[in-house]
C-alpha positions in Angstrom: 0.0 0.0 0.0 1.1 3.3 -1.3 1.4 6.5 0.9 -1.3 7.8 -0.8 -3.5 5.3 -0.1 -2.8 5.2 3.6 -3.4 9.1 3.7 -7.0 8.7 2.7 -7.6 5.7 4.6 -6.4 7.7 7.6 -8.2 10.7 7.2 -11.3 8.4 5.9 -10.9 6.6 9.6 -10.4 9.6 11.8 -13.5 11.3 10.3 -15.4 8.5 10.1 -15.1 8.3 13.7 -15.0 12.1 14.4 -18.8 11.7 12.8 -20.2 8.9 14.8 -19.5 10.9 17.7 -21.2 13.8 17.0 -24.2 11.5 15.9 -24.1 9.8 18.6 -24.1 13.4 21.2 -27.1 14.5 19.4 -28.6 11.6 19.5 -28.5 11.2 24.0 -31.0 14.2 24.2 -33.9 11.9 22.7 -33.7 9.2 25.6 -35.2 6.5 23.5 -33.8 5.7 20.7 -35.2 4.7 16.9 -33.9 3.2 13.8 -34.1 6.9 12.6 -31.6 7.5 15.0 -29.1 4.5 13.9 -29.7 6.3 10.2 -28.6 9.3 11.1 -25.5 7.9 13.1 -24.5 6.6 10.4 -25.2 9.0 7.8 -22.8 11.0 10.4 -20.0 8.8 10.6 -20.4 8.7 6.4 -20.2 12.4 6.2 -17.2 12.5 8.7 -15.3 10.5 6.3 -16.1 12.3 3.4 -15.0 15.7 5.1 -11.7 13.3 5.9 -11.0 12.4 2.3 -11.7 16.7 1.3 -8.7 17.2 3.0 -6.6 15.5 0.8 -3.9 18.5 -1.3 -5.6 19.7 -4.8 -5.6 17.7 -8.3 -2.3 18.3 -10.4 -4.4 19.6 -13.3 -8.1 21.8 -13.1 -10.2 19.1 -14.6 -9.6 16.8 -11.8 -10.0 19.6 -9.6 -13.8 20.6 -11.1 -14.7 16.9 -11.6 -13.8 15.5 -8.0 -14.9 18.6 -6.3 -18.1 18.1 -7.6 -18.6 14.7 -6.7 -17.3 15.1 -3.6 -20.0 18.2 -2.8 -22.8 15.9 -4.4 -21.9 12.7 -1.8 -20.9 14.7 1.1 -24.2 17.1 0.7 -26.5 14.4 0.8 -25.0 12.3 3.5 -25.1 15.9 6.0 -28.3 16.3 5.1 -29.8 13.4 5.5 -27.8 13.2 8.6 -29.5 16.3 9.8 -33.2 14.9 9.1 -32.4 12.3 10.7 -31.2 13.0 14.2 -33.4 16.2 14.2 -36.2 14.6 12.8 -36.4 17.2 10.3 -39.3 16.2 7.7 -39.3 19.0 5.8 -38.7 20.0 2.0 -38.2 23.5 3.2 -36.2 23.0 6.1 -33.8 20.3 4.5 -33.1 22.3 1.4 -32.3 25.2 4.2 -29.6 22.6 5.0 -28.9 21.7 1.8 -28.1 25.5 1.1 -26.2 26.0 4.3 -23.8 23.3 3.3 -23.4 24.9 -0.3 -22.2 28.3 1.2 -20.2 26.6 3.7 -18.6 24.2 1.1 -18.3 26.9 -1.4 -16.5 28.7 1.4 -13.9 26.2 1.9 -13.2 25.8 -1.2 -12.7 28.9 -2.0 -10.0 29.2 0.5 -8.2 26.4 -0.7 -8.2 27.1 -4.2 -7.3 31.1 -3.0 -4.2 29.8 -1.0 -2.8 27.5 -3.4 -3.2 30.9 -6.2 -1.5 32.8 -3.6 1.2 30.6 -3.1 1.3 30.6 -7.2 1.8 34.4 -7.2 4.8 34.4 -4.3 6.5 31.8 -6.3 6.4 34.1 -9.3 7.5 37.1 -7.2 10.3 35.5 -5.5 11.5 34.2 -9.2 11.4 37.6 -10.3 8.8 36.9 -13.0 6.1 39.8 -14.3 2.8 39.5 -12.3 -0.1 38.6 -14.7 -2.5 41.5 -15.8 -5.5 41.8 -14.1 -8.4 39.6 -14.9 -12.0 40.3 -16.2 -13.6 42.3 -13.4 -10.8 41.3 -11.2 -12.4 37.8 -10.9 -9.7 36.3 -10.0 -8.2 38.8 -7.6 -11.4 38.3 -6.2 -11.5 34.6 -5.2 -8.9 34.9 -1.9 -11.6 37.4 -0.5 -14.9 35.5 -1.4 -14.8 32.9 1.4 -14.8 36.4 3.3 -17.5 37.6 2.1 -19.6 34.2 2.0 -18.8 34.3 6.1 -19.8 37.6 6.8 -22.9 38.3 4.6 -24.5 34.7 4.7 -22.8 32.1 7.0 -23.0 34.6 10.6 -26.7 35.8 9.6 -27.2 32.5 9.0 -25.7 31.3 11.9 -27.4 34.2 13.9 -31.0 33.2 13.0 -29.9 29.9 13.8 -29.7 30.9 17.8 -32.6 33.2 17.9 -34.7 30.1 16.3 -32.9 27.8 18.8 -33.8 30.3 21.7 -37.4 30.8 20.7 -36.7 34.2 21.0 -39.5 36.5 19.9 -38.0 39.7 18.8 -34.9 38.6 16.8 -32.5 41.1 18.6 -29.3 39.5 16.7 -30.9 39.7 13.2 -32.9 42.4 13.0 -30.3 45.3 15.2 -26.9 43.7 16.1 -26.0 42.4 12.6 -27.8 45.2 10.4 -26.4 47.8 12.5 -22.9 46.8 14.3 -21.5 43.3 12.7 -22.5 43.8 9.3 -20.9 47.5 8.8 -17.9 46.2 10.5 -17.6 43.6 8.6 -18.1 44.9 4.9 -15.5 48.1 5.9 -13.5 45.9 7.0 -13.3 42.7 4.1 -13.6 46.0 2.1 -10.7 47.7 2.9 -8.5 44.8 2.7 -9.7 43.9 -0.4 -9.3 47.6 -2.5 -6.2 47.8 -0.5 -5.0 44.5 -2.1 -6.5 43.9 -5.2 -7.6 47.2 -6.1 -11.5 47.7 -6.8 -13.1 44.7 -7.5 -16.8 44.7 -8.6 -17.4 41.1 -8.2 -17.1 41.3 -4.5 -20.2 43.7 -4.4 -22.1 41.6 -6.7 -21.4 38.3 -3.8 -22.2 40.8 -1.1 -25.7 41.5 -2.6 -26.1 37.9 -3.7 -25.7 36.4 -0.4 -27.7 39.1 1.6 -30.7 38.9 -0.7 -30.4 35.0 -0.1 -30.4 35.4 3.4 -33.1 37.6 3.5 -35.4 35.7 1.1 -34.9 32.5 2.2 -34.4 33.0 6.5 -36.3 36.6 6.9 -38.7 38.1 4.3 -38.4 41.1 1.6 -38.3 43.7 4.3 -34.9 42.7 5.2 -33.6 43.3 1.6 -32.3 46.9 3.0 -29.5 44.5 4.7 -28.2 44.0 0.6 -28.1 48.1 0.4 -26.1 48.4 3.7 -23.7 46.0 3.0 -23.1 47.3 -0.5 -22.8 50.5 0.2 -20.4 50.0 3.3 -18.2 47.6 0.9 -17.6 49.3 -1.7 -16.8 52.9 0.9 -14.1 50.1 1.6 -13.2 49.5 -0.8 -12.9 52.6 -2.1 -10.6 53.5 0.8 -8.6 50.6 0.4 -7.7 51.8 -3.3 -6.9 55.1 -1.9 -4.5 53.2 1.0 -2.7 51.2 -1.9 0.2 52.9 -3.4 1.1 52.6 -7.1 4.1 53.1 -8.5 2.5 55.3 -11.8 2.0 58.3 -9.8 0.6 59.8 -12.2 -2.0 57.2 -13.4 -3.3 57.1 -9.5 -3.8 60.9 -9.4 -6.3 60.6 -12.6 -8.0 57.7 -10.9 -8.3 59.3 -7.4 -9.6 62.5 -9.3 -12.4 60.3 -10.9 -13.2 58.2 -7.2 -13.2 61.8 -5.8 -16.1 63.1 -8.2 -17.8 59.1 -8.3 -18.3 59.4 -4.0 -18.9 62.9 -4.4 -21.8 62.1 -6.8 -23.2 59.2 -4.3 -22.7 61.6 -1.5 -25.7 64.2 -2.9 -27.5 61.0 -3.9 -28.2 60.4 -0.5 -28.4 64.4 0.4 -30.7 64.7 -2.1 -32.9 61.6 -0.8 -32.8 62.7 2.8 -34.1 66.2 1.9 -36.9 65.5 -0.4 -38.0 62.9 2.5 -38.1 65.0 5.0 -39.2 68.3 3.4 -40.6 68.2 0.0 -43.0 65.6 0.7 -42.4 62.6 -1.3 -43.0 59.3 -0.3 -40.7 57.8 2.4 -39.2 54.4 3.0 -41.8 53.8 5.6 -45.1 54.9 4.4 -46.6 54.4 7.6 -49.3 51.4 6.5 -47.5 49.4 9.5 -49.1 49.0 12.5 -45.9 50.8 14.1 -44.6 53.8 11.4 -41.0 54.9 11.5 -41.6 58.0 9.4 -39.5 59.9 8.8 -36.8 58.1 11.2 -35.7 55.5 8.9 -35.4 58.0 6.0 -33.0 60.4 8.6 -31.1 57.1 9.9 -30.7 55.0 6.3 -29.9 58.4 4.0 -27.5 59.6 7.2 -25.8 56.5 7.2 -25.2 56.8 3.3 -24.2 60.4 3.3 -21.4 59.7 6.0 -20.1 56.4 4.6 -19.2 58.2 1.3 -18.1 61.3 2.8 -15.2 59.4 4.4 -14.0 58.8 1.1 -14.4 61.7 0.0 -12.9 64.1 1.7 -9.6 61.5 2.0 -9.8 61.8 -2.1 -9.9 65.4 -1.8 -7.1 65.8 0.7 -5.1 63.6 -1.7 -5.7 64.4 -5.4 -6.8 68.1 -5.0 -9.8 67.4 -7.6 -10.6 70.0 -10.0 -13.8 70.4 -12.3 -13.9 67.7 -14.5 -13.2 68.8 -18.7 -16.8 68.3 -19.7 -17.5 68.9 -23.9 -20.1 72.1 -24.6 -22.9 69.5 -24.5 -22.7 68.2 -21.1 -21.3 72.0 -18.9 -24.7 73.3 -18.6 -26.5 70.3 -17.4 -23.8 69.6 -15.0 -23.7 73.2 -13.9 -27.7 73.2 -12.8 -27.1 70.0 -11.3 -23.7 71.2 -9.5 -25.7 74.7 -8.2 -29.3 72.0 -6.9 -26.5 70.3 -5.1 -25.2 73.3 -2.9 -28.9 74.3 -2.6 -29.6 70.5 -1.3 -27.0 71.4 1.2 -28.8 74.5 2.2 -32.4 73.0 2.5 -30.4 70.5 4.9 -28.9 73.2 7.1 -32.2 75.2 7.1 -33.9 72.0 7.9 -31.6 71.0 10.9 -31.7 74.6 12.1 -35.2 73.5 12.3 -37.1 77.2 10.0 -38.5 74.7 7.4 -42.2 72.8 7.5 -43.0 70.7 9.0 -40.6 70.3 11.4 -39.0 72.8 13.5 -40.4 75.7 15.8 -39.9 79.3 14.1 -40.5 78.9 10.1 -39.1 81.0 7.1 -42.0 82.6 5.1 -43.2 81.7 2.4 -42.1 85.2 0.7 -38.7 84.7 2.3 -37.5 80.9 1.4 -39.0 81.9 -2.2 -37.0 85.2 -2.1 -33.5 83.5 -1.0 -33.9 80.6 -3.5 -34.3 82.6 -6.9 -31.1 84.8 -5.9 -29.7 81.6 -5.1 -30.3 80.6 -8.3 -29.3 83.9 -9.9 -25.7 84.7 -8.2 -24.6 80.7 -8.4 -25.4 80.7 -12.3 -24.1 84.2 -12.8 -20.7 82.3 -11.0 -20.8 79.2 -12.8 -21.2 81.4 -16.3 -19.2 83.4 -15.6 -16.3 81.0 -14.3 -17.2 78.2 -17.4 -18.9 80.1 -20.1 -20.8 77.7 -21.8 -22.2 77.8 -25.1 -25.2 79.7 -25.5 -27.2 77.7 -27.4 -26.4 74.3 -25.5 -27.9 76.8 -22.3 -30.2 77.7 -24.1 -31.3 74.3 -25.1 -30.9 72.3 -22.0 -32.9 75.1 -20.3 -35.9 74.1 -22.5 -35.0 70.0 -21.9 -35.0 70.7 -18.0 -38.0 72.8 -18.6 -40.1 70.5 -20.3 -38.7 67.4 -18.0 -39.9 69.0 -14.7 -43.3 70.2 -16.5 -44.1 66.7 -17.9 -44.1 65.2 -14.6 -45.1 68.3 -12.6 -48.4 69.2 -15.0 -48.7 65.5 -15.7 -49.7 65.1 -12.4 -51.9 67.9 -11.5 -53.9 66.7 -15.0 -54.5 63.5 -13.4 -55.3 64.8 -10.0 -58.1 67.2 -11.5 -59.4 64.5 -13.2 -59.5 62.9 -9.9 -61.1 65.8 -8.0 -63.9 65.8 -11.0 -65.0 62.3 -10.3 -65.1 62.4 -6.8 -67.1 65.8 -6.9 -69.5 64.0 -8.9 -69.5 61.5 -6.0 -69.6 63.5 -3.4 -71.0 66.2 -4.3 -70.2 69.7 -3.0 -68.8 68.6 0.2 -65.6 67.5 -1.5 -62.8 69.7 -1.0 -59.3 69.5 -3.6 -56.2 69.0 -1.8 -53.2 70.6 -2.1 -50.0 70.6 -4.4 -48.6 68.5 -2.0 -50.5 65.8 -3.7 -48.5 66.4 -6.7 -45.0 65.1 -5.0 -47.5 62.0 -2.8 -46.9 59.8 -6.1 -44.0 58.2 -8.0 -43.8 61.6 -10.6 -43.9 63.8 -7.6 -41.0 61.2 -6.0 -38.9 62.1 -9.4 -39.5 65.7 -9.4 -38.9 66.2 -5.7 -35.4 64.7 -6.3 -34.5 66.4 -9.4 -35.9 69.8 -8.8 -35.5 69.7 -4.8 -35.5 72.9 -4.0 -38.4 74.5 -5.4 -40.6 70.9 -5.0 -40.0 72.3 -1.1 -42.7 74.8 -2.0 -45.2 71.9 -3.6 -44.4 70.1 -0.8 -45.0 71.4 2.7 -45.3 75.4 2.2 -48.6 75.2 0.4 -50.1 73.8 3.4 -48.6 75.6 5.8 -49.5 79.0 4.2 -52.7 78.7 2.0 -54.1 76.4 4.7 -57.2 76.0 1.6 -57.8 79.4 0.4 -55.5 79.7 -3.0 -54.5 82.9 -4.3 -53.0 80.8 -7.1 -54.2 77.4 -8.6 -52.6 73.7 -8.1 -51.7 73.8 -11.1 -50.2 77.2 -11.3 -48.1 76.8 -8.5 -46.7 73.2 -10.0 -45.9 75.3 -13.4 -44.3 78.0 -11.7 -42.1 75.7 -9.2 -41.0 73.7 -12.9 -40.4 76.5 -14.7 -37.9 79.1 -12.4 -35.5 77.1 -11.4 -33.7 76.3 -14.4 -34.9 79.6 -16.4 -33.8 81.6 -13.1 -30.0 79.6 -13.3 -30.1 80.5 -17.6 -30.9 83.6 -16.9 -27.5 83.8 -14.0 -25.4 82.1 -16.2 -26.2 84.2 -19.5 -24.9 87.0 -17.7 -21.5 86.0 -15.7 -20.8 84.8 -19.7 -21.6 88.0 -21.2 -19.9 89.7 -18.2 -16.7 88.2 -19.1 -17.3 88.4 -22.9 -14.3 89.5 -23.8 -12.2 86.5 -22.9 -11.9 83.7 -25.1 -13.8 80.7 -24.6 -12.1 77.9 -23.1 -11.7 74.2 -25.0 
């Protein structure tokens, strides 16, 4: 008898036996025992041997690899779970392919690691012989592979694993599920396999794609859809990881980093005001809200404050350590693109100051001493004026690409401004009919209470503040202007008003020559 051959009936033995035990220990609680409990002894010991022979090295070449690995996950599957039904008494199609899934990720896990550490092993071969390291993969899949084990733990196996104790437990609010992971472990953990991995392997897209994967698995298949936030939070927390993990790494082409860290700067800069933008359109323009309060208990508007906050400073981190780093300047955008991305750029600092008026608490609904309606209205068209007269006169774009994305952004917010308020009179007509004269039309902020109002408050934020919370607060049912005039005026000024601002820093500085 070969070496070989002694190594796997050694390992085949001693897991064999390893197996029987644990059968046998969860097996004493039962008192009494059954054949059932003789089949899953022995479906144990089975299952100990095949984990004995999967620890034998790797196949010389990769089709040996794929075809025994396979077989071995197809044996070794079914012997731990039918193990499991056995000794459990677990007579269930739902909770033995639970099982059967548990094993996948856990296998999947494993040999993930192995296959990682023999790679890595590969590469410090190559290093030490001096050789060129190979050129990153597609997608950086293989990069990827040392980290998925990683990721497999922390976004399915301890959730898993987690739900497995509160089931266990009987507890009745799952404590360990529902706050601890969401809110401490899984952060932690996605910074953390984050960083290491950006730092490493530079930005690998893959790893956000398991992360999502594996979360939406967990949720679906151990929780229900309302835990699919879980996929969000882990996403965005891994890839704020890794994003400081590519700005950790140091390259040796200085002066290929500096364009890339220019580019991350503007890309977390971007998600930043996505979340800004989200948070302030929640709270005070009056679209609908993550919880819409059809729950017996409503967390409106906290979730909003604590799942937008949470986005805003995870990409803010990264932000501001790009900016410290690459000293960004304004992107070289053609003629087509400056305007667009100037209204956009001067919304954005507005967003910034509904936020601080809002937190200084002089915006409805909530705070104690309000702005007028005269006032807010007064500070956000010179806002508009003096931040496009800057950007004109600063950029000077081309006046008919103004010009014409003045009429697109125009038209955009009156198609799903006037869109609504057409459907909502229609609305008010029938159920006057209905009701007779006792019915009573509500407000504009019934225009940003639907999906085109959710748009519209998002792109044209500011002014949507008025459609969404001043109206009430300062009409309070008697209308100096209609619905409908109101939504046309709040879609119309804001990008006319920044046209207007940005026609005349250009023409200010006329006489300078236009830049490429």
């Amino acid at each position: 008898m070969n070496e070989r051959k002694k190594a796997w009936l050694v390992r085949i033995l001693i897991g064999g036996v390893l197996g029987t035990g644990v059968g046998v220990l969860f097996s004493l609680g039962d008192g009494i025992w059954t054949v059932y409990h003789w089949y899953g002894i022995f479906l144990a010991a089975a299952f100990g041997a095949s984990v004995g022979v999967s620890t034998l090295p790797f196949a010389d070449d990769g089709r040996s690899v794929a075809r025994r690995s396979m077989l071995h996950y197809l044996i070794s599957m079914v012997l731990f779970v039918g193990a499991v039904v056995f000794l459990s008494h677990l007579y269930r199609w739902d909770g033995a392919l639970l099982w059967a899934g548990l094993y996948t990720a856990g296998y999947l896990t494993i040999w993930l690691s192995r296959y990682a550490g023999w790679w890595m092993e590969l590469e410090a071969i190559r290093e030490k012989l001096g050789l060129a390291q190979s050129a990153p993969t597609p997608l950086r899949w293989k990069e990827t592979l040392p980290f998925a084990p990683v990721g497999i733990l922390v976004y399915l196996l301890l959730p898993a694993t987690l739900r497995g104790v509160e089931h266990l437990s009987g507890e009745a609010v799952p404590a360990l599920t529902a706050l601890i992971y969401p809110c401490i472990l899984l952060p932690l953990g996605s910074m953390a396999s984050g960083v290491a991995l950006g730092k490493r392997q530079g930005f690998c897209p893959l790893y956000l794609l398991l992360c999502a994967v594996c979360l939406t698995v967990f949720a679906l298949g151990l929780l229900n859809d309302s835990a699919l936030y879980m996929a969000v939070v882990g996403v965005l927390f891994t890839a704020v990881g890794e994003g400081i993990g590519v700005f950790l790494r140091r390259e040796r082409d200085t002066d290929k980093q500096a364009g890339v860290r220019n580019r991350a700067f503007w890309v977390f800069l971007i998600l930043f005001f996505v979340g800004a933008y989200n948070l302030a359109s929640a709270m005070w323009a009056g679209v609908p809200t993550l919880d819409n309060g059809g729950g017996f208990i409503s967390f409106s508007p906290w979730i909003d404050c604590v799942v937008w906050g949470v986005w805003m400073a995870g990409f803010l981190v990264p932000t501001i350590l790009y900016a410290r780093k690459s000293r960004p300047h304004w992107p070289e955008l053609s003629q087509v693109w400056q305007p667009v991305c100037g209204f956009f750029a001067v919304q954005s600092v507005l967003v910034l100051g509904v936020l601080l008026l809002g937190v200084l608490g002089v915006l409805y609904p909530y705070g104690g001493r309000f702005l007028p309606l005269w006032c807010y209205v007064a500070l956000l068209a010179a806002a508009y004026l003096a931040l496009g007269f800057l950007w004109g006169g600063k950029r000077r774009p081309a006046v008919g690409w103004l010009l014409g994305w003045c009429l697109i952004l125009a038209g955009v917010f009156l198609a799903l401004g006037l869109g609504r308020c057409l459907a909502l009179d229609a609305q008010d007509a029938r159920w006057a009919a209905e009701y007779g004269g006792s019915y009573m039309a509500g407000y504009t902020e019934r225009v940003m209470d639907s999906a085109a109002g959710a748009v519209l408050g998002r792109l044209n934020l500011p002014a949507c503040v008025v459609l969404g919370n001043y109206d009430v607060a300062y009409y309070d049912g008697v209308h100096t202007l209609s619905r409908t005039a109101i939504t046309t005026l709040c879609c119309l000024c804001p990008p006319v008003l920044f046209t207007l601002g940005a026609l005349a820093g250009r023409l200010r500085n006329g006489k300078k020559p236009d830049k490429a």
